[in-house]
C-alpha positions in Angstrom: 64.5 15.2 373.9 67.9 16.6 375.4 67.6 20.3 375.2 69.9 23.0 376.4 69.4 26.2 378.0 70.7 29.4 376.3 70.6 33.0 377.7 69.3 34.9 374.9 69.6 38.0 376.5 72.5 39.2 374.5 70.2 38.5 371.3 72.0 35.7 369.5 72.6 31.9 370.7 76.2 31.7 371.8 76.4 27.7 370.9 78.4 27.8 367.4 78.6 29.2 364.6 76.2 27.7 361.6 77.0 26.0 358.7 74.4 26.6 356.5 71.8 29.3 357.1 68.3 29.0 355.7 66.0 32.5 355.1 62.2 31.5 355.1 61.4 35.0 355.9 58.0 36.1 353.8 57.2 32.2 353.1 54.5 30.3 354.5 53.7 26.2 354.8 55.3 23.9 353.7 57.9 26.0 352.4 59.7 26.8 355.8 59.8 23.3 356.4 60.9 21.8 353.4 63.8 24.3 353.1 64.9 22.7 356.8 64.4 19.3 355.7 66.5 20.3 352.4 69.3 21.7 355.0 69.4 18.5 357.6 69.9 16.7 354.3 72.8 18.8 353.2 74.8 18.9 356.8 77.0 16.5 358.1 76.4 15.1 361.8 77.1 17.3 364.3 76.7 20.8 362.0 74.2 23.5 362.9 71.7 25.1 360.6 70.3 28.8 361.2 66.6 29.0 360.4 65.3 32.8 360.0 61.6 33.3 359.5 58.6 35.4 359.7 55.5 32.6 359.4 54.1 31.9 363.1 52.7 28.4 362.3 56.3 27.2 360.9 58.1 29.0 364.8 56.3 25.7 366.0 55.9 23.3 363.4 59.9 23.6 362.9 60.5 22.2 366.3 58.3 19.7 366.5 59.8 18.2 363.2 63.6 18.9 364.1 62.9 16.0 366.8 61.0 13.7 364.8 63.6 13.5 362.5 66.3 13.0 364.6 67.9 16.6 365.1 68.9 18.5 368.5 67.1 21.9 368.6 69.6 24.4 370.0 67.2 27.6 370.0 64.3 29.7 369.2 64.3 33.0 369.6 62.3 35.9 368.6 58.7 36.7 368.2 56.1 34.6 366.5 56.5 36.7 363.1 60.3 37.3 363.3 62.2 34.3 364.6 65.5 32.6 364.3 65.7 28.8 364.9 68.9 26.8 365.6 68.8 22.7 364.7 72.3 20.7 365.5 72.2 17.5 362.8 
């Protein structure tokens, strides 16, 4: 996986702006990651998607599944129960 490094320290991801922004925050599994599989299904190539959430398993299941299905992962940033995820289609 081709990944690029972001300096957070600012508190936001500088790479784009997104297209369609997804709020999971209060949901648990599967919900966070149906909504993201919804959202890579709705973007055209090359469009980001914000992910906000607040479920800790989903911070790293998200990930994981961005690859498998054929995304980039920009970013995660955050804590494990307050995170914002950044997926290029």
């Amino acid at each position: 996986m081709d990944s690029t490094v972001v300096d957070t320290r600012e508190g936001s991801c500088p790479i784009g702006d997104a297209k369609i922004k997804v709020d999971c925050r209060g949901k648990t599994c599967p919900v966070p990651l149906v909504e993201v599989r919804k959202a890579l299904k709705r973007t055209s190539p090359g469009e980001i998607i914000e992910v906000v959430g607040t479920h800790t398993p989903s911070k790293k299941e998200i990930p994981m599944a961005v690859e498998a299905l054929g995304s980039t992962l920009l970013s995660v940033e955050g804590s494990d129960t307050d995170w914002k995820i950044r997926i290029r289609r």
